[in-house]
LUMROKE-437567 format. One record per residue (C-alpha): residue in three letters; x, y negated, z negated. Coordinates in steps of 0.5 Angstrom, whole numbers, plus 500, padded with zeros to 3 digits. Example, Ala and Ser with C-alpha at 12.3 -4.5 7.8 and 13.67 -1.06 7.14 Angstrom:
2
ALA525509484SER527502486
//
This chain:
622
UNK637859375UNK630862374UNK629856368UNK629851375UNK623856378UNK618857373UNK613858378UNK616865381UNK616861388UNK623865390UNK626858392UNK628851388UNK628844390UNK634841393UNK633836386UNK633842382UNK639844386UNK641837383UNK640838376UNK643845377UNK650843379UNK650837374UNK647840368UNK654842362UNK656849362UNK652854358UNK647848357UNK639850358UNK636844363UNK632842357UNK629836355UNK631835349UNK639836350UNK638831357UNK636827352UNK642828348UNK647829354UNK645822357UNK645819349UNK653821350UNK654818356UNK651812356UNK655811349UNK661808348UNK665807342UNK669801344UNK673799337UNK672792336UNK677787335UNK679784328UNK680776330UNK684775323UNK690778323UNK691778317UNK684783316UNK687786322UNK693788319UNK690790312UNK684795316UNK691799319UNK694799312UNK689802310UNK687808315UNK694810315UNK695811308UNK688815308UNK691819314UNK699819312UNK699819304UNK700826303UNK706825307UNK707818304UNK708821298UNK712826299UNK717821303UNK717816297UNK720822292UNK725823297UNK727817299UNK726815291UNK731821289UNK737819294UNK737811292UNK737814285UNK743819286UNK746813290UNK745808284UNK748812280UNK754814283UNK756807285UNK755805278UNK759810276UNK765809280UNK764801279UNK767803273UNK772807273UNK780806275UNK780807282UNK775802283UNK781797283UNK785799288UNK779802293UNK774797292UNK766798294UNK769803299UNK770809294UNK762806291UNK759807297UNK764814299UNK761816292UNK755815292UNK754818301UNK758824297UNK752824293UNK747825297UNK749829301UNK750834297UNK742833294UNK739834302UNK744840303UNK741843298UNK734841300UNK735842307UNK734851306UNK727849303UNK723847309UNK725854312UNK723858307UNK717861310UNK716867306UNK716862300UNK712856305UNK707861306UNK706864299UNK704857296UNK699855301UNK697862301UNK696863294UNK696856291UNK692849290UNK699846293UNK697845299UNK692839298UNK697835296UNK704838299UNK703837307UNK706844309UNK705843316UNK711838317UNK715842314UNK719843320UNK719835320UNK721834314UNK727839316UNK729834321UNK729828317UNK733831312UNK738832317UNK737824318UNK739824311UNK745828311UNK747825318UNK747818315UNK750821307UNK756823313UNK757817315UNK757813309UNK761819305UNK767819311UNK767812314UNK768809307UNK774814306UNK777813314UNK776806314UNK777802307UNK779808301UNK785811305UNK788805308UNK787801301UNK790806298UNK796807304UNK798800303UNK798799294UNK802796291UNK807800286UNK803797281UNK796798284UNK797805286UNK800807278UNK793809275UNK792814282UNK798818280UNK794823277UNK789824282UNK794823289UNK801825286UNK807821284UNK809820291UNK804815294UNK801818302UNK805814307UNK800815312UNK793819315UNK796826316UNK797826308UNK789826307UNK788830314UNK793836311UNK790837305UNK784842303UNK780836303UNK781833309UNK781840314UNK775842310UNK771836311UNK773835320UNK771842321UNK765841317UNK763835321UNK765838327UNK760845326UNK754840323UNK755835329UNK754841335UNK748844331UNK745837331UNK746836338UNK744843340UNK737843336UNK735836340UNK729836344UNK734834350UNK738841349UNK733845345UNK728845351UNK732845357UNK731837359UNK738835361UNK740837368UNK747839367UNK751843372UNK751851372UNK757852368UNK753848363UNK747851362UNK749856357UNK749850352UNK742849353UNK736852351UNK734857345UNK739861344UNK744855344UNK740853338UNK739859335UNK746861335UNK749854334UNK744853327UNK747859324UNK754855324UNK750853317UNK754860314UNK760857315UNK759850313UNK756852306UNK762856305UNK767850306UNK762845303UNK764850297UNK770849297UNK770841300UNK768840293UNK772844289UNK778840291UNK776833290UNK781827290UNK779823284UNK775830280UNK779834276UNK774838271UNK770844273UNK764841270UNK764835274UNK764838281UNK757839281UNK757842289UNK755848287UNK750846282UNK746843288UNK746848293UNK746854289UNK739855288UNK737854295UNK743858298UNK740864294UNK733863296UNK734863303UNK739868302UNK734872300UNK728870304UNK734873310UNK734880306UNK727880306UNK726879313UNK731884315UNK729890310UNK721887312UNK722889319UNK727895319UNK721899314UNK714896318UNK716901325UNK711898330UNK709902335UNK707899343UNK700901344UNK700896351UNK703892356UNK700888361UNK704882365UNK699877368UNK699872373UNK704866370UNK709870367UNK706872362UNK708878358UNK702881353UNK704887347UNK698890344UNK702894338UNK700899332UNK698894325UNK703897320UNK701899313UNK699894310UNK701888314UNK695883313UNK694876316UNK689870318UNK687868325UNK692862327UNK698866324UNK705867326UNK710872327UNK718873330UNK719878334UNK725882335UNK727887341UNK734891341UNK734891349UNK734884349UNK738881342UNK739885337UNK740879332UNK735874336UNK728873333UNK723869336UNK716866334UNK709868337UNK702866335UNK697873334UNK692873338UNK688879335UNK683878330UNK685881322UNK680885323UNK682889330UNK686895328UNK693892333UNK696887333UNK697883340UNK702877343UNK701874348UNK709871351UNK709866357UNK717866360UNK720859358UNK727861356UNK733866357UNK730871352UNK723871354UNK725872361UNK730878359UNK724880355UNK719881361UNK723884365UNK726889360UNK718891360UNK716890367UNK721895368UNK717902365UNK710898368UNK706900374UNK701897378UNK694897375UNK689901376UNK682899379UNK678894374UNK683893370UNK686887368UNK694884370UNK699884375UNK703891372UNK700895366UNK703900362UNK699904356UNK699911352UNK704915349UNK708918355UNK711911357UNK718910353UNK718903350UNK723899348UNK723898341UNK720892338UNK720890332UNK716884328UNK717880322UNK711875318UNK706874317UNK707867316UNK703861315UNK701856320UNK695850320UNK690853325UNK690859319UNK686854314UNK680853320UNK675856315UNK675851310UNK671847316UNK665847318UNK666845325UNK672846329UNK675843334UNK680848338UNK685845343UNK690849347UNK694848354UNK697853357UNK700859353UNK698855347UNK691858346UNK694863343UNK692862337UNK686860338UNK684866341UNK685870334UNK680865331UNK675864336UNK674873335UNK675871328UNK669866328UNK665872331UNK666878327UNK666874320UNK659870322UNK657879324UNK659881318UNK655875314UNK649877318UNK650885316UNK651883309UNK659886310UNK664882306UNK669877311UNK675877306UNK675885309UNK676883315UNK682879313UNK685884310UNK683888317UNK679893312UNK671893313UNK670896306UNK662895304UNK665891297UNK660885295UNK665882290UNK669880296UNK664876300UNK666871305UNK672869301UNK672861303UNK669862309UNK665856312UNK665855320UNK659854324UNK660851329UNK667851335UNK668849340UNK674852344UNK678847350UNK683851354UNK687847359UNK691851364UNK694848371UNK694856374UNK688859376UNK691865374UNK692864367UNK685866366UNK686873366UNK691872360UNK684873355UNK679874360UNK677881357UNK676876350UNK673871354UNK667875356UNK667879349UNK666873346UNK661870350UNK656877349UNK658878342UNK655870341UNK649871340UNK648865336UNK652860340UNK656859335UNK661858340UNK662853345UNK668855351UNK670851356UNK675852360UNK679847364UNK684848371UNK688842372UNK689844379UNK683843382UNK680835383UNK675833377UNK667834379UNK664828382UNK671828387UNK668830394UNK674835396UNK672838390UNK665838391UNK664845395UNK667849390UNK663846385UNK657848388UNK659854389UNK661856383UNK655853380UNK650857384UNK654864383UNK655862375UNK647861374UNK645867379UNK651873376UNK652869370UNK660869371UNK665864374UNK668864381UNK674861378UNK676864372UNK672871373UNK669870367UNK662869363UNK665861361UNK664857366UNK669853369UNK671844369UNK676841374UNK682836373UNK683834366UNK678833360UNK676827358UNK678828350UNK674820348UNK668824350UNK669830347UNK671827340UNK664823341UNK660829343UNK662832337UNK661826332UNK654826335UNK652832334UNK655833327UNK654826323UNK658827316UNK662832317UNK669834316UNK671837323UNK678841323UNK682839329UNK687844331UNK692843338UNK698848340UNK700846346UNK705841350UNK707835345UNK705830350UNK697831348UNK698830341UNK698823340UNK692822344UNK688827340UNK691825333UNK689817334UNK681819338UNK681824331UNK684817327UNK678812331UNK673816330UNK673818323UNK674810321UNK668808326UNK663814326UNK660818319UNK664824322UNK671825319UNK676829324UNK682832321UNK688833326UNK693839325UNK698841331UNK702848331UNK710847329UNK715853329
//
């Protein structure tokens, strides 16, 4: 305000006014930054259209290699291992007696058997997150193996074993046993060995046998964790009646995937008794799945002991407008984390044997450690008012729709299992970052906004920043800002509800006093408001700018950080950015609704083919 009044004048013209309420939020009204801003709006970045499709094809083969090959590759070895494990067992069986009677059918049964067995197998290691964590915390790996989709090459795999079932069963239903029913004496003569002197007369023969029941219930169990775990089940999507309910949302999922224990013990015994397999050796069942079943088992032990020795004490809770449920809890003994990392959260009050994953919003550094939970679900709902119950109103100043702190209130006892790795943790290999999260989805942001500022405090005090990442602030000068290379950030918090701005407005405001530097960019966006420019929105926003520039906090969220309407325009994001860091890596990262993440992903894909500046999208996965 005073920059529009540089005479002392006490007044400002109405086109001060004008350049006021135009100006971007924390932007100084200088020339020089006008000059820039009207660089971005005036440029636009239209891609051009390829005339020859055949150049137009080679240009999007190749940048979707570059921007895929780790995931390429990955999926090439897969798929290379289970054609090769096909082959093999389709050769095998071409040669051997029952070829005669059974055909291709017992091929193609063999060879779906086959593979099966490789990706039941390989189906545990994606859900390996001590492990997953281990190597992208201490190894190399993780420049060439795409951690992130880890959770989607879990699914794919699923893909594989949904069509190994169908293969391996369909060939026997369909084509193996009816063969075999109606053989000829003759014919069935070499099969003696493996079925009996008696030949089967019908299906129930088949269907009796240890083989068979093993087999249905297996498909049985598989096909409903499948089901269970699709998005539309999985996310509360379908619009089933009450009594219905109960089949859909998280707990159905969680409860419905530990059907595994008993699928494995039957696909143990499944292939123990084989039909045309005889010597022990050669039911190589057990061989696949052993290695993988006693790693996650192992992984299990670990959480299970891991939590029930790291007793976690409630310091303070809050419950925010949106239902949202904030813990803040005492940081066990030697629990160290990054900023952008996970971890499970388990309350007896609720389920004793459900874990749920929660982004940390502490930074390293703080001497707690917080999460934030919006209710979405059963549990979550549970959770919250299992807490609300020993919460009270909040006292005057202080934040929240009911607060409960200090060692005078009984809590109910939680207990926390990780840290685990995520992609907003690899953050500091960037030198500029795009932060984006919607709703509740900027939980993780938040870690790394308060990490950004206390590491680049303690480069300017001469303290090392890897102990700020271990949460201790010793003075060793060997340990010096370990792989830390951010200098710029820019954060976009995007929420429907204006109240969702209290979830983080203390740090909001901490940030803004602690950035001295402007290190960080913040903008907060509320959908709910119609976009600047719009006439039903152009009171509020002459109000919120006049209060921002003379009291220095917003009118909408409360805060330092001022505030934009509707939904931003992420083209001009991406292109401001791209303008201002010409040949650098920029780190994106997004949590938050699916729905946003194609758009982001494919502005980071454009611009980096058609600027100098090279976007690197990440998206949180639990």
């Amino acid at each position: 305000m005073e920059e529009l009044d540089p005479d002392n004048a006490g007044y400002i013209m109405i086109y001060n006014l004008e350049t006021l309420l135009l100006q971007a939020p924390n932007q100084s009204v200088r020339v020089g930054d006008s000059r820039i801003l009207s660089q971005m709006l005036s440029q636009k970045l239209k891609p051009t259209q390829e005339n020859n499709p055949i150049k137009r094809l080679y240009q999007k083969t190749k940048y979707f290699i570059l921007d895929n090959w780790q995931r390429i590759w990955v999926m090439m070895l897969w798929l290379g291992i289970v054609g090769g494990l096909f082959a093999y067992k389709f050769v095998q069986y071409r040669n051997r007696a029952a070829f005669d009677v059974m055909g291709y059918c017992v091929c193609i049964a063999k060879g779906g058997a086959e593979t099966l067995k490789f990706n039941m197998a390989l189906i545990l290691l994606p859900v390996c997150r001590n492990t997953i964590t281990w190597l992208r915390n201490k190894t190399k790996m993780g420049v060439v193996v795409p951690f992130d989709d880890n959770l989607n090459f879990h699914k794919v795999i699923a893909v594989g074993i949904t069509v190994g079932v169908i293969l391996h069963g369909g060939a026997h239903l369909t084509c193996d046993f009816p063969r075999l029913l109606h053989a000829t004496e003759e014919e069935y003569e070499p099969m003696e060995p493996y079925f009996g002197e008696d030949q089967p007369s019908n299906y129930w023969w088949f269907v009796k046998g240890v083989e068979g029941v093993t087999g249905i219930i297996m498909v049985v169990l598989m096909a409903i964790a499948f089901t269970l775990a699709t998005p539309w089940f999985r996310r509360n999507k379908l619009n089933l009646p009450k009594f219905l309910k109960k089949l859909t949302g998280f707990n159905a999922f969680w409860y419905s995937h530990h059907l595994f224990i008993i699928v494995y013990a039957l696909l143990i015994v499944h292939g123990y008794y084989l039909y045309l397999t005889k010597t022990w050796y050669q039911k190589t069942t057990w061989m696949y799945v052993a290695v993988p079943v006693i790693l996650y088992a192992c992984e299990r032990l670990t959480r299970a002991f891991r939590s029930s020795i790291k007793a976690v004490k409630i310091l303070k809770v809050a419950v925010y407008p949106g239902n949202v449920l904030s813990l803040h809890m005492s940081k066990p003994q030697g629990f160290k984390y990054k900023s952008g990392q996970y971890m499970f959260v388990n309350c007896s009050a609720v389920s004793q044997f459900e874990w749920h994953p929660f982004s940390i919003t502490s930074a390293p550094g703080d001497d707690y450690v917080s999460v934030h939970i919006r209710t979405l679900g059963d549990w979550t709902r549970q959770l919250k008012t299992v807490f609300s119950e020993v919460c009270q109103p909040p006292a005057a100043g202080k934040s929240g729709l009911l607060r409960a702190e200090g060692n005078n209130t009984s809590f109910p006892k939680i207990l926390i299992d990780g840290p685990y790795g995520a992609p907003a943790q690899d953050y500091k290999k960037y030198d500029v970052v795009l932060l984006v999260g919607l709703g509740i989805g900027a939980t993780p942001m938040i870690s790394i906004v308060k990490d950004i500022i206390n590491n680049m405090r303690m480069e300017d005090d001469s303290f090392p920043g890897s102990g700020l990442e271990n949460g201790n602030y010793n003075n060793n000068n060997n340990n010096k800002s370990k792989g830390f290379k951010t200098r710029k950030a820019y954060f976009y918090w995007v929420t429907r509800e204006q109240g969702s701005f209290e979830w983080f407005k203390g740090i909001m405001n901490e940030v803004a006093e602690m950035d001295e530097k402007r290190v960080i960019e913040l903008h907060n966006y509320c959908t709910s408001v119609y976009e600047e420019g719009d006439a039903r929105s152009a009171l509020i926003t002459m109000l919120q700018s006049l209060h921002h520039a003379k009291n220095g906090v917003d009118v909408v969220s409360g805060t330092r950080v001022k505030s934009h309407f509707a939904k931003p325009n992420w083209r001009q994001v991406y292109k401001k950015i791209a303008l201002h860091h010409p040949d650098a890596r920029i780190g994106v990262f997004y949590c938050g609704a699916p729905a946003l993440t194609k758009e982001l992903r494919q502005l980071a894909s454009d611009f980096s083919h058609k600027t100098s500046t090279k976007f690197e999208f990440h998206k949180e996965n639990f």
